[in-house]
MILOKOL-649130 format. One record per residue (C-alpha): residue in three letters; x, z, y. Coordinates in steps of 0.1 Angstrom, whole numbers, padded with zeros to 4 digits, always signed. Example, Ala and Ser with C-alpha at 12.3 -4.5 7.8 and 13.67 -1.06 7.14 Angstrom:
ALA+0123+0078-0045/SER+0137+0071-0011/
This chain:
UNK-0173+0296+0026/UNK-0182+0281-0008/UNK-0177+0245-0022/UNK-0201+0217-0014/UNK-0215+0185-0022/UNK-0221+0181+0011/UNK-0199+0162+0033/UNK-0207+0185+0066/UNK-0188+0209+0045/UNK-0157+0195+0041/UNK-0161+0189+0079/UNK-0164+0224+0089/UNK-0136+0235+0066/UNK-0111+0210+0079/UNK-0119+0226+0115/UNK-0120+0264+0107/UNK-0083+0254+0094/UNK-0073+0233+0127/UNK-0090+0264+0146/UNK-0064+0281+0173/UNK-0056+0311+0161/UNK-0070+0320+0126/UNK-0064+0284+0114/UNK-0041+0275+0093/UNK-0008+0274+0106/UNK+0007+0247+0090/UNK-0021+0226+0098/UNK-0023+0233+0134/UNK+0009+0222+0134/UNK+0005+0188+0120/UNK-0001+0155+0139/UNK-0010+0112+0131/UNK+0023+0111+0124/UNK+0034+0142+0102/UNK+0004+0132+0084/UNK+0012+0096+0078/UNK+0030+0101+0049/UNK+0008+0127+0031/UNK-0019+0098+0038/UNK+0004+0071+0019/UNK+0012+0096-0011/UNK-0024+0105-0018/UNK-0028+0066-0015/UNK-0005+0061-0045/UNK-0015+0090-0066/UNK-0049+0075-0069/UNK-0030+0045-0078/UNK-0017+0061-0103/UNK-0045+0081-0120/UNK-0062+0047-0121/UNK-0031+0030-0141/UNK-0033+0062-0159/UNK-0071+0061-0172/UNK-0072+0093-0162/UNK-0111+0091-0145/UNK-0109+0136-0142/UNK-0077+0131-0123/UNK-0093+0103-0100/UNK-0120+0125-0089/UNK-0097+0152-0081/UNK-0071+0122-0062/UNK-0098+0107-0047/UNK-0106+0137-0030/UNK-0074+0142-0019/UNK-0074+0107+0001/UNK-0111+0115+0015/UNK-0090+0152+0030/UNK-0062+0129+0047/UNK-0093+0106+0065/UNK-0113+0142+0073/UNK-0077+0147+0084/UNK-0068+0124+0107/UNK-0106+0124+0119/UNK-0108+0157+0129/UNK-0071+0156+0152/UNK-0089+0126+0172/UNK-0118+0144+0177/UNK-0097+0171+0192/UNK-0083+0144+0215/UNK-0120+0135+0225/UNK-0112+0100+0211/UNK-0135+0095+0181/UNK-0146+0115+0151/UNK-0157+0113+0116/UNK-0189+0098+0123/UNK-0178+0075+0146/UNK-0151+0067+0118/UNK-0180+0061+0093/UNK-0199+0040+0118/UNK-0169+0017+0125/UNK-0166+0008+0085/UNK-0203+0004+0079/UNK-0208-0017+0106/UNK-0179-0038+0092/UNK-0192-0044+0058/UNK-0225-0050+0069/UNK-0207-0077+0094/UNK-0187-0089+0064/UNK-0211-0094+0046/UNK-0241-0116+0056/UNK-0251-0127+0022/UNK-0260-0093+0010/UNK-0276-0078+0045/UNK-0280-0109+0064/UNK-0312-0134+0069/UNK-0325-0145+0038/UNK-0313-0183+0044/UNK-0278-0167+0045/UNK-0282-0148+0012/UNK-0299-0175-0006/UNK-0271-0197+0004/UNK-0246-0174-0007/UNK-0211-0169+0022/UNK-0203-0204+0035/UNK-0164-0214+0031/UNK-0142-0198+0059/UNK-0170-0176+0068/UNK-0151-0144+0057/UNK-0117-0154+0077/UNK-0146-0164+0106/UNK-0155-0131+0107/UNK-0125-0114+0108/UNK-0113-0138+0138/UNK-0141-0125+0158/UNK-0132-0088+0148/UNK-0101-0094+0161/UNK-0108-0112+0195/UNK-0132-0081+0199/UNK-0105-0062+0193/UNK-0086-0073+0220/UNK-0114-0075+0245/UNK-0117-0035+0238/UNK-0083-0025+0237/UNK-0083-0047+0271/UNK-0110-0026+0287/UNK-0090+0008+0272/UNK-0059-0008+0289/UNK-0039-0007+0259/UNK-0008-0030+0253/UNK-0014-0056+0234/UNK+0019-0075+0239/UNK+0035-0064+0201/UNK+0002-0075+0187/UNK-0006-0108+0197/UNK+0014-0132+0165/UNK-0003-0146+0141/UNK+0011-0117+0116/UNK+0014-0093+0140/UNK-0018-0072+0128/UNK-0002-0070+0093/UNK+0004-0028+0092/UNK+0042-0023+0096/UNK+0032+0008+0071/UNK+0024-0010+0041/UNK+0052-0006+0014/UNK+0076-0036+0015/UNK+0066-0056-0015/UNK+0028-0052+0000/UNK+0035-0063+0034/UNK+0059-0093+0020/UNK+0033-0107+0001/UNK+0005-0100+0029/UNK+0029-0120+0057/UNK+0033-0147+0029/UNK-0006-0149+0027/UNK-0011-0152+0063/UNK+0015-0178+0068/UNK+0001-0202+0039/UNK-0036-0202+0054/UNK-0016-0229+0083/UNK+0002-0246+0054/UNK+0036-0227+0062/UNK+0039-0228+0025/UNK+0054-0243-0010/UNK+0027-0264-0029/UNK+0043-0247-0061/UNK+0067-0223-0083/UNK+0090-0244-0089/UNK+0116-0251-0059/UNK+0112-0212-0052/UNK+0133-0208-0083/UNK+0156-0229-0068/UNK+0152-0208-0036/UNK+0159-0177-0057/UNK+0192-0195-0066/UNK+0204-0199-0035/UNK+0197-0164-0024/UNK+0217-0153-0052/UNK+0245-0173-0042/UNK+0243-0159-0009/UNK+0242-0125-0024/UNK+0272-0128-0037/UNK+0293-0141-0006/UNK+0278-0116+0013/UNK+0291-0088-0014/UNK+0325-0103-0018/UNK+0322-0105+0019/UNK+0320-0071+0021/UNK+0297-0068+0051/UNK+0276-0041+0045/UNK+0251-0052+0069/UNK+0248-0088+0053/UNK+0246-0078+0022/UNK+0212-0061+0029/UNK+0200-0087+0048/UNK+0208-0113+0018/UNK+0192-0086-0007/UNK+0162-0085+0011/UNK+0160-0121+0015/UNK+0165-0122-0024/UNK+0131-0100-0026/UNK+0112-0116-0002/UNK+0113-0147-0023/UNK+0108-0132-0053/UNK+0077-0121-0038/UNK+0069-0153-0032/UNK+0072-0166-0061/UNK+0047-0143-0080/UNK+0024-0149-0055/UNK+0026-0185-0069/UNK+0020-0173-0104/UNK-0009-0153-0095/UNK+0013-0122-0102/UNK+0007-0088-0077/UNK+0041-0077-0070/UNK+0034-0036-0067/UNK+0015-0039-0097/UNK+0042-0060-0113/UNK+0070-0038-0108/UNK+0050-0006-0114/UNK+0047-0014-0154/UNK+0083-0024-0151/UNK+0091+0013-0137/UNK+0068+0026-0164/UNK+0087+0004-0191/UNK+0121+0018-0179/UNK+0107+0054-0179/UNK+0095+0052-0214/UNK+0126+0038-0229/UNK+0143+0064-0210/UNK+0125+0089-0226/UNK+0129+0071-0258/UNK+0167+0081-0256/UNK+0166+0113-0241/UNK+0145+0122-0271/UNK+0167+0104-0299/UNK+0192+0124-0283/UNK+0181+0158-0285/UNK+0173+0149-0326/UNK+0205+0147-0326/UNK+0213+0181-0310/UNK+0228+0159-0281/UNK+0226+0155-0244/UNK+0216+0132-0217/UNK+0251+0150-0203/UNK+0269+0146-0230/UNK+0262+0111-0242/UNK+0280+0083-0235/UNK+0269+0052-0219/UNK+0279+0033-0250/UNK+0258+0058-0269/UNK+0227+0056-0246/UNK+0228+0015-0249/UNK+0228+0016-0281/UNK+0196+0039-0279/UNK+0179+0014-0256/UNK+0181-0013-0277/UNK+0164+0006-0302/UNK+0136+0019-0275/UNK+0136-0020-0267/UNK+0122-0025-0302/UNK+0101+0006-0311/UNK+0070+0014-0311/
């Protein structure tokens, strides 16, 4: 079998691996939920090679992420519940949906998308939703909240600021940045008695309390929270590295050093270039 630019072809390899018998045994043995986090790493690595301006390795992790959908396709088809086309079908039906001043009438593209019309949609996306899952007699009892459809997956900082999003469109909200420092504050405080407390248990609870606003507050200032902290990890790294190096000049080890000596090294790293 030889590489293609053909879709059909990534297709057919997917099932010749999932095939009983001379497949692949590690992938026969996979399911939706061995997968999952395959399908969240991918994700992130073309996060990454994106942050990176690395456009080569963005080909290559794009790819990737296209395998984990042919993935997940393919083990549904299996299960007679949908395949890849029907996957494709579902996604351009909803842009074309989402979109009515691009592929609607031409009254609705001259007048470009009306206010709300967007959230409109997605209402009715969801009430059909319901109706089908209805028909299919699937539960919908955990899924009927105002947030509830916000994926449980998403990393933390994500699904923070997505419930925070959701809640503001009913005016569950602050009207600025300012008395979420003050909330900050208090978190803090409560921090604290929780640790002196000693109470394990509370003292994650007040810690994640403590992020959650934090959240919200660079929500407020327009600030992206996963991208925030990813040049903040970044940052660290390369100061890290910035010592490690210094150190080995020096004939020296990470091991070896002390943590006065290392300080010392980062406040230099803080001011290099």
């Amino acid at each position: 079998m030889k590489p293609s630019r053909d879709i059909g072809r990534l297709l057919d390899i997917m099932a010749a691996l999932r095939t009983p018998v001379t497949g692949c045994p590690w992938d026969l043995e996979q399911n939706f939920k061995s997968i999952a986090p395959y399908t969240l790493e991918e994700a992130f690595e073309v996060i990454d090679a994106i942050e990176r301006d690395d456009i080569d390795d963005l080909r290559e992790e794009l790819g990737d992420l296209l395998l984990q959908v042919v993935f997940h396709a393919r083990m549904a088809e299996e299960m007679n519940a949908f395949d890849f086309g029907d996957v494709v079908q579902a996604i351009t039906h909803k842009m074309i949906r989402r979109h009515p001043h691009v592929f609607g009438a031409e009254a609705a593209r001259g007048a470009g998308m009306a206010k709300g019309m967007w959230d409109r949609i997605k209402a009715e996306e969801k009430a059909e939703r319901r109706e089908r899952r209805a028909a299919l007699n699937l539960s919908l009892a955990e899924k009927d909240g105002f947030l509830d459809d916000i994926p449980h997956g998403f990393p933390a900082l994500m699904r923070a600021l997505k419930l925070q999003q959701r809640a503001a469109k009913v005016g569950f909200d602050w009207s600025e940045a300012a008395p979420i420092l003050e909330k900050i504050e208090e978190e803090i405080g409560e921090l604290k008695q929780a640790i002196t407390s000693g109470d394990a248990k509370d003292t994650e609870e007040e810690y994640g309390d403590l992020l959650f606003v934090i959240v919200n507050l660079g929500r407020h200032l327009k600030l992206e929270p996963e991208s925030a902290l990813r040049g903040t990890n970044e940052k660290f790294r390369k100061r890290f590295h910035y010592i490690e190096r210094k150190l080995a000049e020096q004939d020296h080890s990470l091991d070896a050093a002390t943590l006065e000596e290392m300080e010392a090294l980062w406040q230099e790293a803080k001011t290099a270039k």
